[in-house]
Each structure stands twice: as C-alpha cells, then as structure tokens.
C-alpha positions, 0 to 999 in steps of 0.5 A: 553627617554634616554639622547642621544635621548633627545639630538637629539631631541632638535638638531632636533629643529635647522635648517641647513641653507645650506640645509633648514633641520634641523641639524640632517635629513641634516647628519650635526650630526656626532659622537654624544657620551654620556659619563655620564653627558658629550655630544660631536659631531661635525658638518661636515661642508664646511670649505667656511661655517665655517663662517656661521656655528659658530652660529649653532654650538653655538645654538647646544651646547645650546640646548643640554646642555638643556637636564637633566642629561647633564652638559659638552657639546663639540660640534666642527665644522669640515670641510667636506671631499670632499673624498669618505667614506671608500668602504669596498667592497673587492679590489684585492690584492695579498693573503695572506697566514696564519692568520694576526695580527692586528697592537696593539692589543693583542688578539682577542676574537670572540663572537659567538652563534649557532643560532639568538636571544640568546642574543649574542650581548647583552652579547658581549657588557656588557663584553666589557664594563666589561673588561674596567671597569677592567682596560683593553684597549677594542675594539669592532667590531660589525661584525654582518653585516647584523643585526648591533646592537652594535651602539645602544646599545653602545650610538654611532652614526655619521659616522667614518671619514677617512682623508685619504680614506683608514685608519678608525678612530673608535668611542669611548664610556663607555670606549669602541673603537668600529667599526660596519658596521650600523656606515657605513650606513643609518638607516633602509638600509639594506646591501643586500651583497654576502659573498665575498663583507662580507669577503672583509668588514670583512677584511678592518674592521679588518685591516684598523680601527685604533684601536690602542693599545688594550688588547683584541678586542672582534669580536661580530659575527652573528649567525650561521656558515658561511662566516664571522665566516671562514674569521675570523678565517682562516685571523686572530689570534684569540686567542679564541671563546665564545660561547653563549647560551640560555638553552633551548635544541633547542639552544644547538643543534645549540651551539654544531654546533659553537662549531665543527665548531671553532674546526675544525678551530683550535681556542681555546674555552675559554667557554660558557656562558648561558644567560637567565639562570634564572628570577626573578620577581620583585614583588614577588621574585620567582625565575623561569626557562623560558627557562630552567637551567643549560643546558648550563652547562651540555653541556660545561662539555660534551664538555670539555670546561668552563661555564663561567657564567650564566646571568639572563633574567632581564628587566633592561639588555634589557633596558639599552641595548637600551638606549645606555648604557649597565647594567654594565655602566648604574647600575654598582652595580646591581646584573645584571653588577656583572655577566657579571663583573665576567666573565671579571674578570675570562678572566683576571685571565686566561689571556684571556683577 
C-alpha cells in the first residue's frame, strides 16, 4: 500500500460529525499531497463549524502522522465555498482569431501517440517530473478527458479551489503543477461529453488555471486525432509535439497518423519516443524484445524527425506509476529514471525545454 493510500485510510477512521461519515466519503479531504515524508490537506469546511471542526482537523493530523514513512504533517481547516465549482462547459465568447499564449508560460510541449495503450501518459508524467528534477519550472495538463490518469500517478487528489468562480488554483506534487479533469469530477464518473463541451473544458484548462510562471507546460493529450489535439494546436502556441510509441508496427502505423496530423497543423515535432523497447528479467537478466525494437527509431529516421530515447517495459515504471510517484521520483537512481531523465536533459540542451 503505498503512503498516500495508507493515510486515507487511517483518515477513513474518522467521523465527520456534520455528516455522520467518516471524513474522506463526506469530501471533507481535500488536496491531500504526498511529498516524500511530508503529507499536507485541508478539511473544507463551513466557517460556522470551525469551531467544532478543530478536533477533527487535530484527530486528522494524528492519524495520518501514524503512517510509516511520514514524519511532517500540515492538515488546515479552510472555509467551504458556497460558490459553485468552476463549469468547464463552453460559455459564449467573442472569437478569437490566432493561437493565444498562455499567461507565464514559456512553452508548451504536447505529448501525444497514435493510438491507446502505449504508455503515453506514463511517459508524459516521468519526463514532467524529469525536467523539474533538472531545475525546470513544469506544469502538467492532464488533457485526456475522457480517461484522466495523471491524479493517479502524480499522488494528487482534492478538488482545485477557485475563490472566484472563474480563476483555478492547480495542485502541486513531486515538483510538478498540475491540472486534470479526474480533479474535477468524482471517481469512477465518467464524462459523457460531446466535442465542443471538450474543447470549451480544454480552453478554460488552458486559459483560466493558474499556472503561473512556467518553463515548459507539457499537455498529456488522448490518444488518437481529434478534437482536443485541433483545439490545441489551432487555439494555442504550442511549440512542439512528442509523439509516442510502442515498436511493434500496429502502433507505428497510428504513430505516422499524429505525425501527419501535427504536420498539417504546422507544429514542430520535437521527436518520438519508444516506450516498452525492451525488457529484462529480473531473475535471469536475458534481455527480450516483447513488442519488437528499434521500430521506433527506423520510422523517426523515415520521418526526418529525432528518437529521443527509448524506455524499457519494467514492472517497477507500472508500480511507481500507480503508487502516485513515478520511477523518476520514487527510484531516482534506477536505470529506468535515467532514461527518461536523458530525454529531459536532451530537451533542455535543444531548448525545447
């Protein structure tokens, strides 16, 4: 069990005495963070019931501070918004012509890949974590609405607050700012959206988070060619595109498809990147190609366009990833972290990154 499901549990334990539940089920938890052996979240709460709230928030700390590995716990009491959260359905506004910067940021980097289940979101999250590792100021736009995966593997929960109703305060962890529609919604409910409602939440996630002052803002995309990946490159700067793929040739051919498509968009590939390159067990060392090699690299030389890097398929990337803190945070020194590491360091020296 990893530390942040350790410490929701023993939260569980605790009974919102408004609601009768126990803190966690009642959405009293919000924003809960895990940053190596420091845990911080707030209790949303009615400022009438600060009062009454304080031995909660007291019996919060205690109890996460129980778990093994923590040593440092922040839990606040912060008064509850009688606002409405943010509405990322598309509002009518006069159009703009021309792609938009986005206030403070430098560049944005979409990730995408051709097809599901090459491992984009994975690598999306590692190589934010990567370029911060290396001193860059990173944010992370989980843009995949329809299969949001970054909370998860970011170690992020609690919904955004926005004091005002219209400006969204992101969520921070392993170095990384980071906004994704599963932050928005309960788990396990699915957005059931049409494209305009995804570009209008696309567009508010771009322009009204607070991002701050960024280097680089990497856009994890969905798979495939459609409305998000246009609005993104048709509404904003984006100064270039990963493209992301396993070897094996039914990935490729999907891969070439994101390829055109950005091309035709005008937006710089930066590279490809092949994940599940190669794998190595663990007990006996010998080395094998489950999904092929180099097929990645054969086709970014077709293309005209750089192999970034390959990453190896390794349990310990898929572990890390669901445990909320990606291989590069969680074994920074493992053979693993130092591929998606040189591939940060490669942006940086490009100034990509």
């Amino acid at each position: 069990m990893s530390v942040r499901d350790a410490v929701l549990a023993n939260l569980r334990k605790i009974t919102d005495p408004v609601s009768g539940q126990d803190i966690v089920s009642a959405g009293v938890v919000r924003a809960l963070n895990v940053e190596g052996d420091t845990v911080r979240f707030v209790l949303e709460i009615d400022p009438k019931q600060a009062e009454q709230m304080e031995p909660v928030r007291a019996a919060a700390e205690q109890a996460a501070q129980l778990v093994d590995g923590v040593s440092t716990v922040s839990a606040m009491l912060t008064a509850h918004s009688e606002k409405a959260p943010p509405d990322l359905k598309p509002k009518p506004k006069p159009s703009q012509t021309g792609p938009q910067a986005v206030p403070g940021v430098d560049r944005i980097i979409a990730v995408a890949s051709g097809k599901g289940g090459v491992g984009k979101s994975t690598v999306s999250a590692n190589l934010a974590c990567a370029l911060a590792a290396e001193g860059r100021r990173v944010g992370l736009l989980d843009a995949d609405v329809y299969g949001p995966s970054q909370p998860r593997m970011l170690g992020v929960s609690g919904r955004p607050a926005s004091p005002d109703g219209k400006t969204i305060l992101p969520l921070r962890n392993h170095g990384v700012t980071m906004m994704s529609m599963g932050l928005m919604t309960n788990e396990g409910q699915a957005v059931v959206w049409r494209g305009p409602m995804l570009m209008g939440a696309l567009q508010q996630m771009m322009g009204q988070v607070q991002w701050g002052a960024l280097d680089v803002l990497i856009v994890d995309l969905p798979p495939g060619t459609g409305d998000v990946q246009l609005t993104l490159s048709q509404k904003f700067n984006v100064d270039g595109a990963i493209v992301v793929s396993t070897p094996q040739d039914v990935a490729l051919i999907d891969a070439r498809k994101g390829i055109d498509m950005f091309n035709q968009l005008k937006t710089p590939i930066l590279g490809m990147i092949e994940n599940m390159s190669t794998h190595i067990c663990t007990n006996c060392g010998h080395e094998e190609h489950v999904f092929g090699h180099g097929g990645v690299k054969s086709e970014a030389e077709a293309l005209g366009v750089p192999l970034l890097g390959e990453i190896p398929l390794h349990l310990d990337i898929r572990v890390a990833a669901d445990g909320g803190a990606p291989i590069v945070v969680s074994k920074p020194d493992s053979p693993q972290a130092e591929a998606f590491r040189q591939i940060a360091r490669g942006m940086i020296a490009k100034g990509n990154a």
